[in-house]
C-alpha positions, 0 to 999 in steps of 0.5 A: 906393721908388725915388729918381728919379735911380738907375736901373732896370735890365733884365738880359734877352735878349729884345727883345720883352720890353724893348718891353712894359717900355718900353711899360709904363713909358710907359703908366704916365707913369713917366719913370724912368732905366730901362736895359736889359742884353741880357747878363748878363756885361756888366751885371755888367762895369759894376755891379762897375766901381769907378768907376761912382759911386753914382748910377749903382748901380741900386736894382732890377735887373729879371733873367732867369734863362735867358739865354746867356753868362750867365743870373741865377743865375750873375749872382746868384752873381757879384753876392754876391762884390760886392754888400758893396762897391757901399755901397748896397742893390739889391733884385732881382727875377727876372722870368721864364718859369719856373714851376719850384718849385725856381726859386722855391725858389731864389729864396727862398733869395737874400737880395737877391731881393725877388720872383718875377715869371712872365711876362708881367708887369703894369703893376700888378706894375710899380707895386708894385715901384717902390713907387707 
């Protein structure tokens, strides 16, 4: 489940796929703190600043793999070295196109990864993430 005030964050490039999470969010009257990282490297620049607080750890990162500069694997890979010192819990989920088995190999492999999502993605999918 997710506490109301930490937010949720999105780690994806396409703008396309932000507005269907928006508009998910919003159909499903879901007023979250729901903030959306175009770029892997700087999500990652913010979650290892050591002053962002607590509050502002996010409880789920929703995350691409493919993306430029940096794609969710090295972003998984970059958080292991990390994810000890935030004192809290972030659950991860990859949400992507691809339907690759070794992707998804992979993906059972990472502890902090709780699932696998190809998109398009459903509220439904959404809901259960959160918990409701």
């Amino acid at each position: 489940m997710v506490s109301s005030k930490a937010p949720i964050w999105l780690i994806d490039d396409d703008e396309v796929f932000h507005f269907i999470c928006n508009r998910l969010l919003n159909q499903y009257k879901l007023n979250l703190n729901f903030l959306i990282y175009s770029d892997a490297k700087k999500a990652f620049e913010v979650l290892s600043n050591q002053e962002i607080g607590i509050s502002n750890i996010p409880d789920i990162i929703l995350l691409d793999i493919n993306m430029p500069i940096m794609g969710g694997w090295k972003f998984l890979e970059e958080f292991a070295t990390i994810k000890d010192k935030l004192n809290k819990n972030v659950h991860i989920y990859l949400i992507t196109s691809s339907i690759d088995e070794r992707d998804k190999s992979k993906a059972r492999e990472i502890k902090e990864v709780k699932g696998y999502l190809i998109k398009p993605i459903t509220g439904e999918q959404i809901m259960s993430i959160l918990g409701n």
